[in-house]
MISE-114793 format. One line per 4 residues: number of its first residue (from 1); their letters; for each residue x, y, z of C-alpha. Coordinates in nm, 2 decimals. Example, Ala and Ser with C-alpha at 12.3 -4.5 7.8 and 13.67 -1.06 7.14 Angstrom:
% residues 2
1	AS	1.23/-0.45/0.78 ~ 1.37/-0.11/0.71
//
This chain:
% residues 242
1	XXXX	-2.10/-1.86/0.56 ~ -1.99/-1.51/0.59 ~ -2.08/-1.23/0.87 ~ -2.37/-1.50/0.91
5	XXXX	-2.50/-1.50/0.57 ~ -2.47/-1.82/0.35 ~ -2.30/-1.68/-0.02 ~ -2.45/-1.83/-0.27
9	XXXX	-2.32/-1.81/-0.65 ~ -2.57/-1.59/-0.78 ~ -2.54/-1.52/-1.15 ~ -2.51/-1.91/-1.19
13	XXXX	-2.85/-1.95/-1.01 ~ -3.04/-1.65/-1.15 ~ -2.90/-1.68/-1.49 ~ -3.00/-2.05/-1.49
17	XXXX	-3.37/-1.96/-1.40 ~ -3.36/-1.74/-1.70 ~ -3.29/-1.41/-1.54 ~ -3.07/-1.13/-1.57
21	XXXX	-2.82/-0.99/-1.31 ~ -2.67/-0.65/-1.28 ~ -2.43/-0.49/-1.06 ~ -2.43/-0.18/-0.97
25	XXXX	-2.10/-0.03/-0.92 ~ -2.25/0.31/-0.80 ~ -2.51/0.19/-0.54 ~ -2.29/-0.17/-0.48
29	XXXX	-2.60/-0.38/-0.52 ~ -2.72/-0.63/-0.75 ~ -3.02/-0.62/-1.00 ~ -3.21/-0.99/-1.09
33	XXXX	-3.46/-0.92/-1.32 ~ -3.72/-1.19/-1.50 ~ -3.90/-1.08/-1.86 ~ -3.76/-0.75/-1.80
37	XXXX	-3.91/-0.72/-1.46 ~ -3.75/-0.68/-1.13 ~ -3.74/-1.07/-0.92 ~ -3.96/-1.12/-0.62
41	XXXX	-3.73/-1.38/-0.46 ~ -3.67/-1.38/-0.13 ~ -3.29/-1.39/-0.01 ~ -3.28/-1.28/0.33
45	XXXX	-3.31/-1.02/0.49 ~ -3.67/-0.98/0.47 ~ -3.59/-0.97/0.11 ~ -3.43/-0.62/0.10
49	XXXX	-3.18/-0.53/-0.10 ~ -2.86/-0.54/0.09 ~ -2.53/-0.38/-0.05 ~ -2.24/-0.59/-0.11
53	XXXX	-2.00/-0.61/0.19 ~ -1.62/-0.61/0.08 ~ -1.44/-0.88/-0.01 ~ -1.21/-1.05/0.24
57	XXXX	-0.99/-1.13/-0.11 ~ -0.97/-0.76/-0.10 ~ -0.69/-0.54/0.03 ~ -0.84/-0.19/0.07
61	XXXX	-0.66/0.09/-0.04 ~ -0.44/0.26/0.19 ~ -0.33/-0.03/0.41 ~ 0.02/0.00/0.50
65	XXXX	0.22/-0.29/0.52 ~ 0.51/-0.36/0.69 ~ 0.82/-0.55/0.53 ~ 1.15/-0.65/0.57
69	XXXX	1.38/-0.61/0.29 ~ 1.54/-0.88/0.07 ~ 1.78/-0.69/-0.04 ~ 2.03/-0.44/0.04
73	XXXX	1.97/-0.12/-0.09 ~ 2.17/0.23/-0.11 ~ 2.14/0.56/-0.25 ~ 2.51/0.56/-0.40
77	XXXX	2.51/0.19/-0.53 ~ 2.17/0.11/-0.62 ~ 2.05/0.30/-0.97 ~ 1.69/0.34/-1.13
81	XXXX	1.55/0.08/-1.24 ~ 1.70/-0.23/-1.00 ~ 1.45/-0.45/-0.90 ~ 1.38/-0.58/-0.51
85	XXXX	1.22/-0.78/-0.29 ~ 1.10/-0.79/0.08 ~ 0.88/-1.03/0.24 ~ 0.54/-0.93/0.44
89	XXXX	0.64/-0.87/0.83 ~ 0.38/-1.11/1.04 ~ 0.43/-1.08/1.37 ~ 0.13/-1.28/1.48
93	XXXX	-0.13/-1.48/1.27 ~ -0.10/-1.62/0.95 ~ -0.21/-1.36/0.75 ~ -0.21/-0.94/0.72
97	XXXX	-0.49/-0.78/0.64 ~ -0.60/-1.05/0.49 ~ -0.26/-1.15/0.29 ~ -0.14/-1.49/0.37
101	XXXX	0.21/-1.48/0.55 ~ 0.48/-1.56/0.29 ~ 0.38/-1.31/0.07 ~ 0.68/-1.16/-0.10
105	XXXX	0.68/-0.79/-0.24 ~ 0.87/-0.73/-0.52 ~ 0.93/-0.34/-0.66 ~ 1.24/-0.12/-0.80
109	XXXX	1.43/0.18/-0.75 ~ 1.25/0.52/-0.87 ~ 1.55/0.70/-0.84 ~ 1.92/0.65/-0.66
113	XXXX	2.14/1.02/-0.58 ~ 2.46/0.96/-0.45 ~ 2.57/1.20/-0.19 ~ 2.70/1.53/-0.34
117	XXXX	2.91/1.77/-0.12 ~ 2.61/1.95/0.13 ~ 2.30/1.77/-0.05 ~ 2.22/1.39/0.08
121	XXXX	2.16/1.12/-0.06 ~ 1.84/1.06/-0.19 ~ 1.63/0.69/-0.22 ~ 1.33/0.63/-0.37
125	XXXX	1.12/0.30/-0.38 ~ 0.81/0.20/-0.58 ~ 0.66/-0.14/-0.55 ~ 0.41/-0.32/-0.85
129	XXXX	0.35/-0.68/-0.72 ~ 0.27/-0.87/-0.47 ~ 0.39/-1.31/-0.47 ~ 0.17/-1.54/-0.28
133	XXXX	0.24/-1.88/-0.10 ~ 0.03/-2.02/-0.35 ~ 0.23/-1.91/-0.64 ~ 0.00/-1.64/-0.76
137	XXXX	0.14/-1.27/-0.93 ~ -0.13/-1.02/-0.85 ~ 0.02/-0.65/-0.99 ~ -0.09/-0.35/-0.77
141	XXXX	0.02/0.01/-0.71 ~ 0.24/0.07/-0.38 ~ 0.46/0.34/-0.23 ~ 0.69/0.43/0.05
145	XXXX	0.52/0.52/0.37 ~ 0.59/0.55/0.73 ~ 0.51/0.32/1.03 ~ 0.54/0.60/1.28
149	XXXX	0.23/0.58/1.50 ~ 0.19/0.98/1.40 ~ 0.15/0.84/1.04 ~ -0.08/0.50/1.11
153	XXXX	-0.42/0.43/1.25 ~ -0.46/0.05/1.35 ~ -0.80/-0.09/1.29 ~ -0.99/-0.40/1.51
157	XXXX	-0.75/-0.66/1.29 ~ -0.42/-0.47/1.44 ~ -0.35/-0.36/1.03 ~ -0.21/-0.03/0.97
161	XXXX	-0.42/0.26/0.77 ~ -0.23/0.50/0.60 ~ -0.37/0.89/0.79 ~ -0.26/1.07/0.47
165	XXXX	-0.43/0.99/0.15 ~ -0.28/1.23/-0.08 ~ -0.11/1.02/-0.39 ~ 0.06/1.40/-0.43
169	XXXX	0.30/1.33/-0.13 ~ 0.59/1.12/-0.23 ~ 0.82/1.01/0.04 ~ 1.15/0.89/-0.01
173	XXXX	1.50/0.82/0.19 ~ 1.71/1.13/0.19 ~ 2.07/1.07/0.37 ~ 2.08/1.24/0.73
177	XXXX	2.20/1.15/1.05 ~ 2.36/0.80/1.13 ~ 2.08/0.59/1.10 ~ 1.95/0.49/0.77
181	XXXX	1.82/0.81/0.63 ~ 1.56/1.04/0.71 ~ 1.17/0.93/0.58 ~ 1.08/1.29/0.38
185	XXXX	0.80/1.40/0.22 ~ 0.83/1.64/-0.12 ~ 0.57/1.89/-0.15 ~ 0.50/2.12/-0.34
189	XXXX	0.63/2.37/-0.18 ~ 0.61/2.43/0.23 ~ 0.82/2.49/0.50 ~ 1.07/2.25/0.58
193	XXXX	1.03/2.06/0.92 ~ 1.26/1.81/1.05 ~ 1.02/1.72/1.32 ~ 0.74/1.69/1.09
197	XXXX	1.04/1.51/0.87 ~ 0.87/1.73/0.57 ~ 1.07/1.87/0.28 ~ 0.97/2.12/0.04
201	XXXX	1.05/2.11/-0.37 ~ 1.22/1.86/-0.51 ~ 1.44/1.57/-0.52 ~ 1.81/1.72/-0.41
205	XXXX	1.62/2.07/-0.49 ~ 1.59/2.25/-0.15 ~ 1.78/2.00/0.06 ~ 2.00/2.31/0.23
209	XXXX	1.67/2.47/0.37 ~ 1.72/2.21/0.67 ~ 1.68/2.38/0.99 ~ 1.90/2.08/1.10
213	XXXX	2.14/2.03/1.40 ~ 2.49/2.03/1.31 ~ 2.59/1.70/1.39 ~ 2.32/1.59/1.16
217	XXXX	2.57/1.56/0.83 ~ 2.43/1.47/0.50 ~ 2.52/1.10/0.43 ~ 2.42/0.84/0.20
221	XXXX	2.11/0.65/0.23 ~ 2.20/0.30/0.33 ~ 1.89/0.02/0.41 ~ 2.04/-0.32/0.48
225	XXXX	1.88/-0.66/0.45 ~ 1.64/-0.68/0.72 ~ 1.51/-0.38/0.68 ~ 1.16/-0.29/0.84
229	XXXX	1.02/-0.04/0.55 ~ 0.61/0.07/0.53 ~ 0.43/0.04/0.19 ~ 0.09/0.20/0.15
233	XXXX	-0.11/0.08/-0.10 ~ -0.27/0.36/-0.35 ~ -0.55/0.12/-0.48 ~ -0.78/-0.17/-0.39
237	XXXX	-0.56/-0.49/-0.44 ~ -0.78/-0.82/-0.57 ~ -0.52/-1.09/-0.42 ~ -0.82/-1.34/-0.62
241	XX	-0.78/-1.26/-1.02 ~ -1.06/-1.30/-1.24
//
């Protein structure tokens, strides 16, 4: 049972009556057709049609999840291409948006700048796979995002939704202050606003257009074990592989 329907496997079924089933990517519906014609059989719903609800194997695009790293991570000691790991942050519940509690998330370092004179350090993270409980790999597209509620929308589960859906805005670490390291945002251009924490350009590019206070030094980017970091997904994740 699901959202009080019964699922039924229904390509075995039809296709064992002798009928044909289609999906329908476009519309989301499936066709069951006998001798070329469309199937009168009743499944519900008055026998309408009814689009396919998604999948609670599915992580929708854009969910943000919160994890805590494995690993310690730096802008001047970690270099491209070192791999990491951070496990799923549950704070209630055994599973995230429908990903079971356990789940480690592995990815690697885009690019590492050391600090250099006025220009901080710069750290940026990409993440490809997810590790179940269960001992599943499922591969999927991730990358750095904030948890600041200006950033995140919380839907009826309590999981995070990502409010900025542009795959154009990469944020990274850039070394300011004494925490951590700023979250920025590289544009394409744009005014630079530490309050927004926006940067225009480039990596290490325009880093001395910071309207910054002066106690606000550049510094390396330092994230320590434990870390709480955001990763928003840029595509539909299918934790069930077929």
């Amino acid at each position: 049972m699901k959202n009080g329907a019964t699922l039924v496997p229904l390509r075995f079924l039809s296709e064992s009556l002798g009928a044909n089933v289609d999906w329908s990517r476009e519309t989301r519906m499936v066709a069951i057709t006998t001798n070329g014609a469309p199937g009168d059989a009743s499944y519900g719903n008055g026998g309408r049609a009814q689009p396919m609800q998604p999948s609670a194997d599915t992580v929708e695009a854009y969910t943000v999840i919160p994890i805590l790293l494995n690993n310690t991570l730096s802008s001047d000691e970690s270099r491209r291409g070192d791999k990491f790991s951070a496990k799923i942050d549950v704070s209630s519940g055994r599973y995230y948006g429908g990903i079971p509690e356990g789940t480690i998330i592995e990815g690697r370092v885009l690019e590492a700048r050391p600090k250099r004179n006025s220009e901080p350090g710069v750290l940026d993270l990409g993440f490809d796979r997810m590790r179940l409980p269960d001992g599943r790999s499922i591969p999927f597209q991730g990358s750095l995002y904030s948890l600041d509620d200006n950033n995140v929308t919380r839907d009826e589960d309590g999981t995070l939704i990502a409010k900025n859906k542009s795959k154009d805005n990469r944020i990274v670490y850039a070394g300011y202050g004494a925490g951590a390291g700023l979250l920025v945002g590289l544009l394409s251009g744009g005014k630079v606003k530490l309050e927004n924490v926006l940067i225009g350009g480039v990596l290490g590019a325009l880093v001395g257009q910071f309207e910054k206070p002066k106690a606000n030094q550049p510094s390396n980017v330092v994230l320590k074990q434990g870390s709480k970091l955001g990763v928003r997904l840029d595509q539909d994740v299918a934790l069930v592989q077929r």
